[in-house]
matplotlib code that plots the C-alpha trace (Angstrom):
import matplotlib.pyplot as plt

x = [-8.8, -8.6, -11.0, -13.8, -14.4, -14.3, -16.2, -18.8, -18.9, -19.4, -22.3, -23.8, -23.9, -25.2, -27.8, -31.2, -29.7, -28.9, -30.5, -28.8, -25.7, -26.9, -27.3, -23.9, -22.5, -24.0, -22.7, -19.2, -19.5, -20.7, -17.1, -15.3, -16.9, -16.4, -12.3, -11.9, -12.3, -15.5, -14.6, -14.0, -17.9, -18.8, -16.4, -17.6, -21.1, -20.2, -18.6, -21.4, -23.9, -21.9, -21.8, -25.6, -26.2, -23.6, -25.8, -28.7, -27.5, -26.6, -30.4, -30.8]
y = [-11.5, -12.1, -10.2, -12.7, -11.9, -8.3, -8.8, -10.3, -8.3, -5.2, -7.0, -7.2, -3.7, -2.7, -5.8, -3.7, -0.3, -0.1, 3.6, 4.7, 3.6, 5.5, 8.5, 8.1, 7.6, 10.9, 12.8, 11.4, 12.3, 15.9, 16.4, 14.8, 17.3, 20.2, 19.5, 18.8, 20.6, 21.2, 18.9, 16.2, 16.2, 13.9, 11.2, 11.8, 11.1, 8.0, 6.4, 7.1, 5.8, 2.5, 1.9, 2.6, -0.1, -2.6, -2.7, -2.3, -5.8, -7.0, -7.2, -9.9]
z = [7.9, 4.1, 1.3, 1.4, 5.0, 4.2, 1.3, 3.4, 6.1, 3.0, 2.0, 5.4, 6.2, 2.9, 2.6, 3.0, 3.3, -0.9, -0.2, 2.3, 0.4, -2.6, -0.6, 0.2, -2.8, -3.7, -1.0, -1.6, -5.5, -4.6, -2.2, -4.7, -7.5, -4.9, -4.9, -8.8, -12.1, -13.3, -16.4, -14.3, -13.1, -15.6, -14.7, -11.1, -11.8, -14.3, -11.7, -8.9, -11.3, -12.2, -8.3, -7.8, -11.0, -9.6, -5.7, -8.1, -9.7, -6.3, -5.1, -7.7]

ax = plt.figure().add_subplot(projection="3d")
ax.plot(x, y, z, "-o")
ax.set_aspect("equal")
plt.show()
């Protein structure tokens, strides 16, 4: 199995669930916030938002 097919099948399971994967994203940022510094937060939440624009660009 090479990275396109994993690539693919990553598009699959997120094709029509982009809020579900949001909600995850957010979930995953918040654990990730919970084991960090707090001055790390904002390079949490930049990177959670970059993801939810990328899927976001995806649906085009």
């Amino acid at each position: 199995m090479g990275i396109e097919d994993l690539v693919s099948k990553a598009k699959a399971a997120v094709d029509g669930n982009e809020e579900q994967v949001k909600d995850a994203l957010d979930k995953a940022g918040e654990a990730v916030k919970s084991r960090t510094n707090d001055h790390q937060d904002s390079t949490v939440d930049s990177v959670i938002e970059k993801a939810k624009d990328y899927l976001d660009e995806q649906k085009k």
